[in-house]
C-alpha positions, 0 to 999 in steps of 0.5 A, a space after each residue: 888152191 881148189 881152183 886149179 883142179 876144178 878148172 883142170 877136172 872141168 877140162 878134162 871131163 869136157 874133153 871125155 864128154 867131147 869124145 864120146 858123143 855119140 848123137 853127133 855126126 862123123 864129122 862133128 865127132 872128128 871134130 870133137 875128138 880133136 877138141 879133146 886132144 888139143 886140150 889134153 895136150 895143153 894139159 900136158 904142157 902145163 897150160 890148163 892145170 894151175 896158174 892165175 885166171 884171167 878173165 877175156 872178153 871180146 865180141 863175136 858174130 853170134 852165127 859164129 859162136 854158135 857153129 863153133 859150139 855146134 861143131 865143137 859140142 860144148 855147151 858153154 862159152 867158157 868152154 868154147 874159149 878155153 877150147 879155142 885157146 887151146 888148140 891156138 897155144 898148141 903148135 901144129 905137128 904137122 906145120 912144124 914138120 913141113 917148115 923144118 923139111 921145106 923143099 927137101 926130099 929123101 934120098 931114095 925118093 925119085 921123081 916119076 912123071 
């Protein structure tokens, strides 16, 4: 039973490293900072802590893993996928919310040209 702590201490502690690199640029910090969040609410969900592993393998383009891991700031493969995992689990807010409200507007919302 060990394991699933480990895995949901070793995501967390990604998530903190992630955020608070300050050699990183802006926008690799950005980027860093929305790492953490995708894995924390993954986290929130239930889909890091508990539960069986699996284990994943695929091929990549090593120019691809590499900017990913750069841009990202992890340092490990597994990080890398359990972070791109994450962040492909998670529906995005913002997406949800344009599908619901498509070719809607407010009442009060006039048209200036």
């Amino acid at each position: 039973m060990a394991k699933p702590k480990a895995r949901a201490t070793r995501a967390r502690s990604f998530a903190t490293a992630s955020a608070s690199n300050k050699s990183m640029g802006h926008r690799s910090r950005s980027i860093a900072i929305s790492a953490a969040a995708a894995l924390e609410d993954a986290r929130r969900a239930g889909l890091i802590e508990g539960g069986k592993t699996a284990h994943a393998s695929f091929r990549a383009l090593l120019s691809l893993l590499e900017a990913a891991k750069r841009e990202s700031g992890v340092t490990s493969m597994t990080e890398l996928g359990v972070l791109a995992l994450a962040m492909l689990a998670q529906p995005d807010p913002v997406a949800a919310f344009f599908r619901r409200t498509r070719g809607r507007l407010g009442e009060t919302h006039t048209l200036e040209y």
